[in-house]
N, C-alpha and C positions, 0 to 999 in steps of 0.2 A: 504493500500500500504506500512503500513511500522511496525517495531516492535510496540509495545505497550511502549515505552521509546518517542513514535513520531520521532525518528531520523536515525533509522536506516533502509536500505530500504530492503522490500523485492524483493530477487532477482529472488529467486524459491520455490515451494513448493513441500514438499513427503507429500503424503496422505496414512494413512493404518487406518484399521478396527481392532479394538481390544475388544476382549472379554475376560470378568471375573466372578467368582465364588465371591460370598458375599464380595462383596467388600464397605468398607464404608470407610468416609474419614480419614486422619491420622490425630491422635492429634497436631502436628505439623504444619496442612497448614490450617487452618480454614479462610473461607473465601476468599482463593485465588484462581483465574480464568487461571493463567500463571504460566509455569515452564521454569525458564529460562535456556536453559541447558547449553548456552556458552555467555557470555556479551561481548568478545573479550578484556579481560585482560590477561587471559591463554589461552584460547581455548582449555583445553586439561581435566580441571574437570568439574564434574559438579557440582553447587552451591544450594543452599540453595531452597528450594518450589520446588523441579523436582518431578520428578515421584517415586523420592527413596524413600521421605516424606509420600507415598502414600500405604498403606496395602495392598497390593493384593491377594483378595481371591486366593485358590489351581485354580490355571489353569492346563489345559490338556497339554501332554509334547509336541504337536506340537506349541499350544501356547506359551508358555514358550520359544520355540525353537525359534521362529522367534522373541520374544520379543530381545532375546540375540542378536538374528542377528542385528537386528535395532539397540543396543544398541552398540556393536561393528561398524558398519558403521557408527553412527553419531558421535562417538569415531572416527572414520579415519579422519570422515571430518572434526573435528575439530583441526585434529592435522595437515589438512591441511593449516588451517588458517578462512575457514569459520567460519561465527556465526549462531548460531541456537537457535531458538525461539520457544517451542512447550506446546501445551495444558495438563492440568491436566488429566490423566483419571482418572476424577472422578462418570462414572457411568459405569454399570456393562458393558454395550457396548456401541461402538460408533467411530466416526470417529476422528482419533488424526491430524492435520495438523501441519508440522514440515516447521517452515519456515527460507530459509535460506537467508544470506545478507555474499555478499563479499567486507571485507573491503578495501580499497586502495590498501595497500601492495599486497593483493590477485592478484587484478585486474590489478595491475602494471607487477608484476610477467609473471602471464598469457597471457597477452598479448604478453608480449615479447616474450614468450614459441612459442604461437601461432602465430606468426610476424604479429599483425593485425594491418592494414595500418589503420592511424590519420591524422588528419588534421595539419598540421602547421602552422607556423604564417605568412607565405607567401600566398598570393595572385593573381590573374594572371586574366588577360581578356581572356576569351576564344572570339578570333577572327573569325566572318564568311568569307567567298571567299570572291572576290572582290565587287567592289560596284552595281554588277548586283544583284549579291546574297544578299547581303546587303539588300537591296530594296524591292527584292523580298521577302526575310523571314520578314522584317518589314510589310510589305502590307499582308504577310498570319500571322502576329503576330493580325494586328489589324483586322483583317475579320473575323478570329478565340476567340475572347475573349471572347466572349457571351458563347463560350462551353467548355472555362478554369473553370477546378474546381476552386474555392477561395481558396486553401491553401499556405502555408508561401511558401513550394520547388518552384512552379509555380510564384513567384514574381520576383526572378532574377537568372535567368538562363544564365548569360553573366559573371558571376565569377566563379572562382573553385578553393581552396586551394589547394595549393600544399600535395601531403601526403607522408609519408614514415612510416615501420615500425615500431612499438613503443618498444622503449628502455630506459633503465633507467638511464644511463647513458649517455644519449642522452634530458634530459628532457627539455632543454633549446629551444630544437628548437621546443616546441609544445605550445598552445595559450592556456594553462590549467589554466583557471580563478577560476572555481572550482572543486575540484577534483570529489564531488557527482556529479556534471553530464557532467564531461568529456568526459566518455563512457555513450551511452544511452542505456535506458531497455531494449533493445533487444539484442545489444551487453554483455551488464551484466550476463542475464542468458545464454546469450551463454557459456561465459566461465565457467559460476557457471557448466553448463551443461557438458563441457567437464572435470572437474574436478568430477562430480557427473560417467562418464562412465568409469574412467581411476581408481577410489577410489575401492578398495578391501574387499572382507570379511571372511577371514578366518574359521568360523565357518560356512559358506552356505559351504560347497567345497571348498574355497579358489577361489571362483568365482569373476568374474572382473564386477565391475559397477554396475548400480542402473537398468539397461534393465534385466540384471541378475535376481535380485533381484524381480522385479516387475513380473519377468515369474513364480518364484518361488510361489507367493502370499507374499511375504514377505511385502513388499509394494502393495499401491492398485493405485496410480496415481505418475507421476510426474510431474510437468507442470509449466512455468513463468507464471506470472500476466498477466493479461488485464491490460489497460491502464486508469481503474473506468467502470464506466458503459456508455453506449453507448447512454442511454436515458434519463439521470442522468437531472433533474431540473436546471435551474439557469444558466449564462453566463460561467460558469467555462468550461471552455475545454481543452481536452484532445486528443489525436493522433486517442483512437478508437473515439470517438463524433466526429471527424471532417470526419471522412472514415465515418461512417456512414452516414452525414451529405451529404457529398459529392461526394458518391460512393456507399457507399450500398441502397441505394435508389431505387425504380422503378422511383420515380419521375427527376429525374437524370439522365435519358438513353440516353439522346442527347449530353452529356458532357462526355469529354473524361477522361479516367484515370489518378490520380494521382500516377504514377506507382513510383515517387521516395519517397513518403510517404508511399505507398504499402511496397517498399521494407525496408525504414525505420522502421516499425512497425512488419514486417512478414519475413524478410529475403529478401534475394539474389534468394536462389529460388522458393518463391512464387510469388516474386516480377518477375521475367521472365515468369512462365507461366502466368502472367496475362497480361504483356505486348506481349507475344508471340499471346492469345487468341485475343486481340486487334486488333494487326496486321492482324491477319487472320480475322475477322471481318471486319475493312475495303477494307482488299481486296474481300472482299464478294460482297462487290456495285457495281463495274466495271462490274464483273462477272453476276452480277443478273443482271443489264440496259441490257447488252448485250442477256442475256438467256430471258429479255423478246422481247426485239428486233428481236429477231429468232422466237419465239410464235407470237408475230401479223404480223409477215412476211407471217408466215404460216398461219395464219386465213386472209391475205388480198389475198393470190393466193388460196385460196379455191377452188374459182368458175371458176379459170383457170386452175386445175392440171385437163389433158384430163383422165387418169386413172381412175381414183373415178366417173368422168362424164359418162366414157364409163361403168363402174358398174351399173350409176345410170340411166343408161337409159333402157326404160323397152322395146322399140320398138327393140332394139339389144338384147333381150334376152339368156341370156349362161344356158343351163338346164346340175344343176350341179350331182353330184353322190350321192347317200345316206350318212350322215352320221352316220348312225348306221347301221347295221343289221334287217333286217326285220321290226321293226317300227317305221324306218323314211323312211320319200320319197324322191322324186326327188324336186328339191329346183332350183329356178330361184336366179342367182347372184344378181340379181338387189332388195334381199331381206334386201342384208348387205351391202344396199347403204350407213347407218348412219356409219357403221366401217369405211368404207372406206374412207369416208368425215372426219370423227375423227385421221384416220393414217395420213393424209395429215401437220395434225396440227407438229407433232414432227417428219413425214418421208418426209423432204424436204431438198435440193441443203444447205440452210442455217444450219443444222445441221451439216455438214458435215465441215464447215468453223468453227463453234463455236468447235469443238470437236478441232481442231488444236489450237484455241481461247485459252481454257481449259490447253492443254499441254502446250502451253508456258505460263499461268497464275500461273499453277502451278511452274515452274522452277522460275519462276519472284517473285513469291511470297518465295519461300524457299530462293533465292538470297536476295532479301530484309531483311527478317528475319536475317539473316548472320550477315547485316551492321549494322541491328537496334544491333543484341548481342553485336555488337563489339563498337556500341555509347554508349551501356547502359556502358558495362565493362569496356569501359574509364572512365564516369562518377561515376561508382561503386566503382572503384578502383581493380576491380576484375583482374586484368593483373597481372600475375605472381605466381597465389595461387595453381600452382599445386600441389608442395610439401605439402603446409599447407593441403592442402585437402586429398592427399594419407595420413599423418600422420592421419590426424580427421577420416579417414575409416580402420583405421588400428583395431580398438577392435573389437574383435572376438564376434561372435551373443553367446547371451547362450546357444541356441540349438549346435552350436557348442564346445562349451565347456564342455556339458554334452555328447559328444561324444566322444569326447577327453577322457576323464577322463576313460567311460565306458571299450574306446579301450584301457587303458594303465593298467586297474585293473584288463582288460579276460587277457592280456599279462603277466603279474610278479604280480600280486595278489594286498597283502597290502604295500609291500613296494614300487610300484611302486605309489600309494597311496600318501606315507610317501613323497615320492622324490617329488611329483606336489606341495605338501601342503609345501615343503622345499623353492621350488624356488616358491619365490612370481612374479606373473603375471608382475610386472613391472621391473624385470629384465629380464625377457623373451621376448629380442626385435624382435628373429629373425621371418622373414614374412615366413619360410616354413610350407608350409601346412601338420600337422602333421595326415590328414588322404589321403591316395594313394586311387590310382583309384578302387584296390580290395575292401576297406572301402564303395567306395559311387557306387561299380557297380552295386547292388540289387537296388539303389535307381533309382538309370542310366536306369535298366530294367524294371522298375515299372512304370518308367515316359515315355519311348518308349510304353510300350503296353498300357496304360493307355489314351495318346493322337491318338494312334490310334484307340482304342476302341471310345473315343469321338467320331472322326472325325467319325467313322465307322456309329455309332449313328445319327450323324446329315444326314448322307448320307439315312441312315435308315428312319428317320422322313421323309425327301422331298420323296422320292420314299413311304411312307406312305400316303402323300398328293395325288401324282400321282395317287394312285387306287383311294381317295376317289372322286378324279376328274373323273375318267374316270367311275365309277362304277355309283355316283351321274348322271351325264350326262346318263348313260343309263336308269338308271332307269326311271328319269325324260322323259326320250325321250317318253317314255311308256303311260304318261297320256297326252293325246289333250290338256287339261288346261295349263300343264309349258311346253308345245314343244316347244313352241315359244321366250320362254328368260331362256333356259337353260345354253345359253353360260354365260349369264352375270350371272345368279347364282350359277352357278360352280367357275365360276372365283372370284367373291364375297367373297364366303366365304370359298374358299380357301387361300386368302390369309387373310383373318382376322386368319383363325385357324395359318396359316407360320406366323404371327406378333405374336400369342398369345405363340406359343414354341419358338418364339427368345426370347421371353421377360422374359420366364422361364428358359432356357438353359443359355441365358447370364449370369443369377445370380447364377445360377449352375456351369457353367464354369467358373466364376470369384472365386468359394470357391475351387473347385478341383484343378485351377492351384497353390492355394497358396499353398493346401495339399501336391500337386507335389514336388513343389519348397522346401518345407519344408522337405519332405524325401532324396534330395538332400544334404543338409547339408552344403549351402555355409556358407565360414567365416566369410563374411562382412558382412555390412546393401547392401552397394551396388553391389555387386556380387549378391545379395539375389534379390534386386528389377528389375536385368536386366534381370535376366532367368523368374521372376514371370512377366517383361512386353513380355516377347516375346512367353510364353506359354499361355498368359491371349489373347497374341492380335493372334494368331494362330486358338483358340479357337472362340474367339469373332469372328472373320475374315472368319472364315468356316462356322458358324452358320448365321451370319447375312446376307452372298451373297448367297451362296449355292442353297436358292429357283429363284433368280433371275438370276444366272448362268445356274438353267436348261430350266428357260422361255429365254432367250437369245439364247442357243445356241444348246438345247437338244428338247427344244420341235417342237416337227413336222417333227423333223430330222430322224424319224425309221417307220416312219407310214407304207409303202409300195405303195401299190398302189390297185384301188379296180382289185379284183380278186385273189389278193394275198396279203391281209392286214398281219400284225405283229401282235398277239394278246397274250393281259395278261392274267394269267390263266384261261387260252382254253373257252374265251366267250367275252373276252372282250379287242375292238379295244384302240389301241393306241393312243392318243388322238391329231389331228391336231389343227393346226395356224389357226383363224381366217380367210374368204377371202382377207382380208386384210393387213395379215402377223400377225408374231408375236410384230413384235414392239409397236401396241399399248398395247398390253396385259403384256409386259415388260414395259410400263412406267404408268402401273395401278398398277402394283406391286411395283414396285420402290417407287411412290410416295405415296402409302399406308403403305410399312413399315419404310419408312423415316419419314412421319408425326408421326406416329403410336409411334414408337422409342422415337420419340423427347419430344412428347406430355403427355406420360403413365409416361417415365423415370423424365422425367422434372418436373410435378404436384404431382405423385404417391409416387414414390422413393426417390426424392431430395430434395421435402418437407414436403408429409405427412408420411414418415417414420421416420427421424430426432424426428419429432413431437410426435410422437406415443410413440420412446425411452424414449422422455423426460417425457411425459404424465407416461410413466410406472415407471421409475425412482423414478416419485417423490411420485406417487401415493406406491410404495416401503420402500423409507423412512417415511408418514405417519404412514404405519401401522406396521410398524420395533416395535418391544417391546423396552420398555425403561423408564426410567425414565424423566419427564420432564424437559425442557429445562429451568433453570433461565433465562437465558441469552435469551431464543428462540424468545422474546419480542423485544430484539435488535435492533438494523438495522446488517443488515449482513454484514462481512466484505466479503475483496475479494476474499479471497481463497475460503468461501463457495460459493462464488455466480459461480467461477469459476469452481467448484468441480461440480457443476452438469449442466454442460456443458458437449456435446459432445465430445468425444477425438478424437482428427485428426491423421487419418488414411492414411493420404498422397496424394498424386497427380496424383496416377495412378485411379483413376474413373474419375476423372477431364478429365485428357489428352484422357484414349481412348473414351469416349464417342465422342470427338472432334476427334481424328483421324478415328472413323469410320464413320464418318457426313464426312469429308476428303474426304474417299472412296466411298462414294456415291455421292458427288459433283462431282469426278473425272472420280470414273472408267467409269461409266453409263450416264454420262453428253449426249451422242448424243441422248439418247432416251426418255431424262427429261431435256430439258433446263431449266424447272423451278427451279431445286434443290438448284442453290446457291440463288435464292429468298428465298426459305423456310428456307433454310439453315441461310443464314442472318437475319430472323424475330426469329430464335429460339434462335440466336447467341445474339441476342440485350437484350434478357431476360434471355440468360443464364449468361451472364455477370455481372447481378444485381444480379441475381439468389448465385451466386459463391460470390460475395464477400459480401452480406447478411450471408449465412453462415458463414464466414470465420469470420466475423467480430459480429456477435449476438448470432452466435447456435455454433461454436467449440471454446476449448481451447484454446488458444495461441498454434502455434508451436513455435518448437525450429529455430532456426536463422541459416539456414543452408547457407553456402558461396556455391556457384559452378559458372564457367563461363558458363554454357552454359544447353542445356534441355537434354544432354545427347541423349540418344538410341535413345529418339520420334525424331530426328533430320533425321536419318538414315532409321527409317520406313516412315517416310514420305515419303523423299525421295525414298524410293523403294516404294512405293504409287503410287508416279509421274511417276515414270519409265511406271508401272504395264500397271498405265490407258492409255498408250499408245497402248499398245498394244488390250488393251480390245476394246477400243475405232474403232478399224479398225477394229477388227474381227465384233462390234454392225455393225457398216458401211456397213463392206462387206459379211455380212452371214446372219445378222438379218433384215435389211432392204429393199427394193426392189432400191435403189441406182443404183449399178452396172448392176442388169439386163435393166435398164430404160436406163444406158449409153451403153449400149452392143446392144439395141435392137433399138435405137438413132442413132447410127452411123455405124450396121451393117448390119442391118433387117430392117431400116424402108425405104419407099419409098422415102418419099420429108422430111427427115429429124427430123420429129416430132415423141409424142407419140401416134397418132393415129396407132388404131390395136394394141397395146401393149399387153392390157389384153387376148384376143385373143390369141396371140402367147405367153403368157404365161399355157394357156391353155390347157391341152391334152383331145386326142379323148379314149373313154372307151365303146366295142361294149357290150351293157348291157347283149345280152344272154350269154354271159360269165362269168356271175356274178356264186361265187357256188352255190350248192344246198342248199336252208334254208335260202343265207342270201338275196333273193330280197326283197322286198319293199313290204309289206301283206298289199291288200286294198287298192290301189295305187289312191290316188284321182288329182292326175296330172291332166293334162287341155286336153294332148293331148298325143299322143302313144310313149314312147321315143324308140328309136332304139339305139342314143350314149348318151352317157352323159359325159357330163368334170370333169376333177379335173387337178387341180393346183400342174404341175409338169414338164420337158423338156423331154418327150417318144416319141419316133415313133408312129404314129397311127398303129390299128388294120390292115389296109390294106398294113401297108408297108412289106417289107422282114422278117424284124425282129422287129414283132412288141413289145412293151411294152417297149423296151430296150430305154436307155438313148439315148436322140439324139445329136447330133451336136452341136446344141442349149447347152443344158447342159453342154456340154466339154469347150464351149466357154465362157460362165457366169463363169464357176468354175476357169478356168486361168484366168478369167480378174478379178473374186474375189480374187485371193491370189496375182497376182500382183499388185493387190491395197495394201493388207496389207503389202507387203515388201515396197512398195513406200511412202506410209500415214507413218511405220513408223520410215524408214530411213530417210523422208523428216524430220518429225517431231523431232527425235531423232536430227540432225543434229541442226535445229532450236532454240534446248534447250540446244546444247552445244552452240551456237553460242552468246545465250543468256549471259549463262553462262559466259562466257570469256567478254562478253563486260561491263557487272557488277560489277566493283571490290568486293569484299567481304570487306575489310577493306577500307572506309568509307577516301576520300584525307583528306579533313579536319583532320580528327580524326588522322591519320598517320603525317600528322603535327603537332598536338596537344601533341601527345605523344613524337613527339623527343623533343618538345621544354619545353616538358615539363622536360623531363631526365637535358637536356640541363640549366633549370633553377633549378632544385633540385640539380644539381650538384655546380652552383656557389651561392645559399643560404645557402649548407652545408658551404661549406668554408668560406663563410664570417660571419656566426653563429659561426666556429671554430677562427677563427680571432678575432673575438669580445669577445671570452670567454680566449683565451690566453693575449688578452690584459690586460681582468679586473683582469685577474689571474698574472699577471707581475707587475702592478701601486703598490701596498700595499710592493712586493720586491724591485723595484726600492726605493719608497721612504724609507724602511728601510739602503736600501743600502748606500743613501745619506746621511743620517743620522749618520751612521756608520763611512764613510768615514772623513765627518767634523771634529767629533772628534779626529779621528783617529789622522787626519794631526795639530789638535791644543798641542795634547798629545807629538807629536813627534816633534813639531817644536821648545818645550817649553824644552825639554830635551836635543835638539843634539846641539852643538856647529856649527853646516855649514853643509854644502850639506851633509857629510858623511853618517849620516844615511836616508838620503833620500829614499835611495835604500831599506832599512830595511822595512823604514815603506809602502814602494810601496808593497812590498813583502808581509809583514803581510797581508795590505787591501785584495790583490789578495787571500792569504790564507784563511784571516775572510769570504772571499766572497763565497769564495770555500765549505767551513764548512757551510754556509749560502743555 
């Protein structure tokens, strides 16, 4: 953790790979392991044992090239004021780690640059409501301690220092015992970090920062410390040993987050999404009591829904239509009694209340989140960092910068060249984007036809399922052996193949949006990461509903009717719903590529892939040629241990994984109340899951401040919106809901469902069937003359037979006036919500005036107290002054006359004074 002196800490490290040509050691350094390239006396040469000391065989001029480049940028950084600490290359190859520490003056500096809010030496009670609340949060302090982590933040949560800016000029009003750990390691390499993006190199292109650099190959890592090791022997502890201890854990999963140690150790915003994934996990419980409460509603009125009854009775027999062509027969309804009985479970009155349940959980749940942002961001200090944050995304990506340059050198050649390399990047403040819309329209058109070619694809794929469903199904119908449970083996593994191409397209469509993103050419990181979430989640979002959107709302909907079926290339029927509808067949799906999803991603991807990298890595550097290691014997310090660590690749796999578990909680809720069950038992191990990694298998990230999750805040909420609307059409199109109410109150005799199926029914006079497709071989029981299928026509005998009757006009109005009423009721209900939930938190809205209120009279009586001690050493001089003054004058004048003199001097001496 810190130089080889013991005292100076490390704050960051650059890692590169360097190779040489007969290289042996220099007479000069025998026996030394360290080249110190800066002690922080000058910071601007380097001294004695570096790498100068060191012969270096003939390298190749790309080598050479980038040793220069290093050599110049740890040149900048030192005339920054950093110190740098880095290895001998003393064998032909190998990895050089440059470690840097920023001294005081650095960090002082810095800070103020960056206005990052400190602690002071004031103090304050943060005060709960009245003494209802008082009571109340004492009575859930003591209920809840069994599942407080043990760490130090979670001891007293009733105090908060006052904070303000850090200034230097200002040092008085801060509580700086000692200046080493004033600022903490996370804080540290922040700034080392913003000083490592904003430092130049003239000899790369005159390119800005070490991201620059690293794109280049120039560098091969950059990365802060771990905090030791996380499994390290012995009582000594450390910030990662106690996360791990007390949060990365499986054994650990009933205890809540230490989310302000979280953000102590990982930043502001790793520290949010893990408090945000929390939140959304406890709101998961309500949500699952309730979704199971709708399931054993539905399995206790089983035996009372008359529908499935009237299915299952074989003495009312319904003699249904073929479904196939020639060889299938005539089928009694009361064959798919078990569908029937199984619809009942998730097609009931109670789905119907949970789906409104769902819309306002979700708006209660995004309002929540709000108030939690805005609790954290008071206690964060995070209030007011707009600007500092627009400043910290102000450096330009290198991909943009090697466009820049390319556009300025086809424009005026070499001296436009000449002119970039004149004006160095750090006087070039202005934010205009020096490439127009002609520059990124090729990228603009690459990424239009490119996402609809995807989407065109995934459209492709499901209508690829489609024939193998309807073609499997025929063929099957063919042999006496699988005629009998063809439906459920078509459906089977149809949807294992739809879970086996999301699980490949997702990881496909997660490399193409970057590619996208990247031919775009934004300036920032974050311009960069908002177009890469909103073509990743377009992407993901088409791929993973798309099979469920067409069993929702496409399947059974073009069939026809027999005598005049719809048919896929000229043999083969379209494939209908179940007797039972398509609901259950939509929540077979559902809940197959939801578990599917959660299950492959979560085991396969999240842990044994990490594992694989690492396996490979190391199994890499073994058999790397080289010379052996003196030192290999060691114990390793932490830059190696950290160095072959995974590199953190940020937070968008994190979040959409969670926002499309989101979308299938939400949109699809009426046809799977089980979902936030699963949803929450996946949520409980992906929690442990996330911060195992973060904390044992990646790097340290860099310490990023933000108030809030950004974009996922906005997709969410368009989430919420969506599933409303999805939800009413599942209700009123996919369901048998509204024809049960339509045939309840308008068709039925004494009010009930008796006669429903029935009059769901139509009549089909079979010699009308065409030529080739009746039923070959007909082992039927008895002569049919009509046969039914499940649709609202006029029978054969009427005027106009086949044509839609009455009946159907009537279901189809009463179904879209369902969806305009489900969801303007609904809508209404989630503003209504909306408005009654403050967003910013009363307490915390007090908190913050009085807090203004007390940072205002500690400034001044800190200023008070420093003019006074700054006044007493004058005063008493002045006293002094004066005494004499009037003994000198009273010993020379003869009477009053020169009194006035010497009054006058004093006032002058005082003056001069």
């Amino acid at each position: 953790m810190h130089f080889h002196d013991n005292q100076r800490k490390v704050d960051y490290v650059l890692a590169y790979h360097y190779r040489k040509r007969g290289a042996h050691l220099g007479h000069g350094s025998p026996g030394h392991s360290l080249a110190v390239i800066s002690n922080g006396e000058t910071g601007k040469e380097r001294h004695g044992g570096g790498p100068g000391d060191v012969e270096l065989g003939p390298l190749d001029a790309l080598e050479e090239e980038r040793r220069e480049q290093r050599d110049e940028f740890e040149h900048n950084l030192m005339a920054a004021g950093l110190e740098l600490e880095k290895d001998l290359e003393s064998k032909s190859q190998g990895s050089v780690f440059v470690r840097i520490h920023a001294p005081w003056q650095v960090l002082a500096r810095e800070a103020e640059f960056l206005k990052i809010k400190v602690p002071t030496k004031k103090m304050y009670e943060i005060k709960a409501g009245g003494s209802i609340a008082k009571k109340f949060s004492a009575i859930l302090q003591t209920l809840s301690s069994p599942l407080q982590p043990r760490v130090p933040e979670h001891s007293n949560n009733r105090m908060k220092n006052l904070s303000y800016p850090f200034s230097r000029e200002k040092m008085y009003l801060y509580n700086i015992q000692e200046k080493d750990t004033f600022f903490d390691n996370a804080t540290r390499s922040r700034i080392v970090h913003e000083i490592l993006k904003r430092t130049a190199c003239s000899r790369a292109n005159n390119t800005m920062g070490i991201n620059s650099l690293i794109a280049n190959n120039i560098y091969e890592a950059a990365y802060p410390l771990h905090d030791g090791e996380y499994d390290s022997p012995g009582d000594d502890m450390n910030d990662r040993k106690l996360l791990y201890q007390e949060w990365a854990r499986y054994g650990v999963f009933y205890k809540f987050q230490p989310i302000d140690l979280i953000r102590k150790y990982f930043g502001e915003k790793i520290g949010l999404y893990f408090a945000w994934l929390g939140l959304y996990t406890s709101f998961l419980i309500p949500s699952s009591v309730i979704g199971v409460i709708v399931f054993l509603y539905g399995c206790a009125t089983i035996e009372e829904d008359i529908p499935s009854k009237e299915m299952c009775d074989h003495q009312n027999a319904f003699t249904m239509c073929p479904l196939c062509d020639k060889s299938c027969d005539y089928w009694n309804l009361s064959s798919a009694c078990g569908t029937a009985r199984a619809s009942h479970l998730f097609d009931n009155p109670a789905t119907v209340f949970f789906s409104i349940f769902m819309a306002l959980w979700a708006t209660m749940f995004l309002e929540n989140w709000k108030r939690l942002q805005m609790r954290l961001g008071y206690f964060w200090d995070l209030t007011g960092i707009e600007e500092e944050e627009e400043r910290s995304q102000e450096h330009s990506r290198p991909e943009y910068e090697t466009k820049v340059r390319e556009k300025l050198l086809k424009e005026s050649g070499k001296s436009a060249v000449q002119k970039l390399e004149a004006n160095s990047p750090e006087d070039d403040e202005d934010d205009e984007d020096k490439l127009t819309w002609k520059d990124r329209f090729p990228g603009y058109l690459m990424n239009f036809a490119s996402i609809l070619f995807m989407i065109a694809l995934t459209f492709s794929i499901v209508f690829g399922v489609i024939v193998y469903r309807i073609t499997t199904a025929a063929a099957l119908s063919l042999n006496k052996a699988t005629r009998s449970n063809v439906r459920v083996t078509v459906t089977a593994t149809a949807v294992i193949i739809n879970l086996v191409v999301i699980l490949i397209l997702d990881e496909i469509y997660g490399a193409v949006a970057k590619w996208l993103t990247k031919i775009e050419v934004p300036k920032t990181e974050q311009t960069f990461e908002e177009r890469l979430i909103l073509k990743a989640f377009l992407l993901k979002f088409v791929n993973a509903y798309s099979p469920i959107f067409y069993v929702a709302f496409f399947k059974g909907r073009f069939v026809g009717r027999p005598g005049s079926y719809v048919y896929v290339f000229d043999g083969y029927r379209m494939e209908e719903c179940a007797p039972g509808g398509c609901l259950m067949e939509l929540c077979i799906q559902l809940s197959i590529i939801m578990l599917g999803k959660q299950l492959i991603q979560n085991n396969i991807f999240e842990i044994g892939v990490p594992k694989l990298k690492k396996l490979f890595r190391k199994l890499k550097d073994e058999t790397e040629p080289g010379e052996s290691d003196p030192d290999h014997s060691k114990r390793p310090e932490q830059w190696d241990l950290d160095h072959s660590l995974e590199p953190y690749t940020g937070l968008t796999p994190e979040y959409m994984e969670m926002i499309i578990q989101f979308g299938f909680v939400t949109l699809f809720v009426a046809s799977f109340p089980l979902a936030p069950v699963f949803a929450l038992l996946n949520n409980v191990i992906e929690v442990r899951l996330d911060a195992k990694k973060f904390v044992t298998e990646l790097r340290r990230p860099d310490a990023v401040r933000t108030k809030d999750i950004g974009i996922w805040f906005d997709i969410l909420s368009g989430i919420g919106k969506f599933s409303v609307i999805i939800n009413a059409f599942v209700i009123a199109v996919t369901s048998d809901f509204i024809p049960r109410l339509v045939y309840q109150y308008s068709y039925s005799h004494n009010g009930t469902l008796h006669g429903f199926v029935n009059h769901t029914l139509s009549f089909f006079n079979v010699s009308q069937l065409k030529e080739g497709t009746q039923p070959e071989n007909s082992q039927f029981d008895q002569e049919v003359q009509f046969c039914r299928f499940k649709d609202y026509r006029e029978p054969p005998w009427a005027p106009n037979p086949y044509e839609f009757s009455k009946q159907y006009w009537s279901v189809l109005s009463a179904r879209l006036a369902f969806v305009i009423i489900f969801q303007n009721l609904v809508m209404f209900l989630s503003v209504l919500v909306d408005w009654m939930i403050p967003d910013i938190p009363t307490d915390i809205s007090d908190q913050i005036k009085k807090e203004k209120s007390l940072l205002v009279d500690f400034f001044l009586k800190e200023e008070h107290e420093k003019v006074k001690l700054a006044d007493e050493p004058t005063q008493r001089s002045q006293g002094g002054g004066d005494r004499s003054r009037r003994s000198r004058a009273a010993s020379s004048a003869p009477s009053g006359r020169s009194q006035p003199g010497s009054i006058a001097s004093s006032g002058s001496q005082h003056t001069n004074v």
